[in-house]
N, C-alpha and C positions, 0 to 999 in steps of 0.2 A: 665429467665437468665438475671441478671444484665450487662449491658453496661459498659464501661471503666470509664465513668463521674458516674455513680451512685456506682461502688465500692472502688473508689475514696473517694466519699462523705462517703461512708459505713465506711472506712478505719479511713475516721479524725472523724465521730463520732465515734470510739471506740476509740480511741485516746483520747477524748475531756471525753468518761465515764472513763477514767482511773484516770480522777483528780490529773493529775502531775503537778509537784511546777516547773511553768514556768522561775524562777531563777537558774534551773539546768541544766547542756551541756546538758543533756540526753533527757530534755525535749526540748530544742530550737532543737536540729538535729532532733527529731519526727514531731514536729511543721514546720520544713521546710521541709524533706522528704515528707510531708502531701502536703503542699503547692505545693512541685514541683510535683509530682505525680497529685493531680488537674490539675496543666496546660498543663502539658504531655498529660491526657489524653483529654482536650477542645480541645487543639491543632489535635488530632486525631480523632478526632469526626468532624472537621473541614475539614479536610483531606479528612474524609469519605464523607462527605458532597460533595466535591467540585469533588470527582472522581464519586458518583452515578451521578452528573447534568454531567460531560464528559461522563459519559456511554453511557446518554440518548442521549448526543445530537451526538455521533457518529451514534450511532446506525441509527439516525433521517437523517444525513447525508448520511451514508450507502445506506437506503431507495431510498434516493433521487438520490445516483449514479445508484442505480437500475434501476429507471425508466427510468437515461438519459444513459444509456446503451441500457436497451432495446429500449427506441426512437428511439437511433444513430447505433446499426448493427441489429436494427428488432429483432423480435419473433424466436429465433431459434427451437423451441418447435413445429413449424407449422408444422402439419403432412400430413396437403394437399402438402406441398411442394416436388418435386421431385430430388431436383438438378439440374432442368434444367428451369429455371425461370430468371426474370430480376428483379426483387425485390431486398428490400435494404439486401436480409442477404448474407450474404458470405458462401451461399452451394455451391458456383463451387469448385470442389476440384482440387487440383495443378495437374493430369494428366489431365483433360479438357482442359488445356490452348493450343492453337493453336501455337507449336516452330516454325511454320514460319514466324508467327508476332514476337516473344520473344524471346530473350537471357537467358540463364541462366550464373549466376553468384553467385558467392560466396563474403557471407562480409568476408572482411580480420578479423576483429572483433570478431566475435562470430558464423562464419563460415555457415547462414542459405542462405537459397538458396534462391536469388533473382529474380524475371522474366523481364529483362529490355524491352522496346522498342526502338527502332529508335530515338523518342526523349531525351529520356533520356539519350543515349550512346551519342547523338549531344555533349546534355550539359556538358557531361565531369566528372559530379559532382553526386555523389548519395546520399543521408542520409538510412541505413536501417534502413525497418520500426518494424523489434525486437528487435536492439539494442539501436537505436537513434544515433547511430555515424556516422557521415560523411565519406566518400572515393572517391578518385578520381578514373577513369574509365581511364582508356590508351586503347586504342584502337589499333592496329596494322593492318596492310593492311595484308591482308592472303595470305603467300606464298608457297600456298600447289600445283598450277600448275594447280588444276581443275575446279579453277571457274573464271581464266579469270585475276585478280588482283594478283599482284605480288608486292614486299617489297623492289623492288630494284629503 
């Protein structure tokens, strides 16, 4: 199967065996159809060229975010693992969490459920970590009457 450059090439040499009297429209418009058609297809063949070397070097890329993935949240594939370990992966799942240390919250954002601490409600300030947006934290002193703190 011939390429875009060598049917190109195919194209002006039949062209060129037709032996047309190059002083005629008919033959100058074949003569340039021939030519633009040549650089059309260099041009693409160029093209092709320059997206297989982006192919490879994503891909290479790719790789590379692999490994620093797996570096950065660990081997989740580890089947010794139980759930109940201190290692870097993140197998505690979100009912483990102890709600007497944490708050939940909601981002205004994109509505995922948040687990705050003590520090954090301090600072006033959160970014969530699925959406990346920032929100502020208002606090209120609780005036439910049973725990002692009241709003007035």
């Amino acid at each position: 199967m011939m390429n875009l450059t060598e049917k190109a090439a195919y194209l002006k040499g039949l062209m060129e065996g037709l032996e047309l009297d190059e002083s005629t429209k008919e033959a100058k418009i074949f003569k340039a159809m021939a030519e633009l058609l040549d650089d059309i297809a260099l041009s693409v063949a160029d093209l092709e060229d320059g997206y297989a070397e982006l192919e490879e070097y994503i891909e290479e890329i790719d790789e590379d975010l692999g490994m620093v993935e797996d570096d950065f949240y660990g081997d989740d594939e580890d089947e010794d693992c139980d759930g109940d370990c201190d290692c870097c992966c993140d197998c505690d799942d979100e009912e483990e969490i102890d709600e007497d240390d944490y708050f939940e919250v909601e981002c205004p954002e994109c509505s995922s459920t948040i687990y705050l601490d003590d520090d954090l409600i301090d600072s006033g300030k959160l970014v969530c970590p699925e959406c990346g947006k920032a929100f502020e934290i208002k606090v209120d002193d609780c005036d439910c009457g049973c725990c002692g703190e009241d709003n007035e």
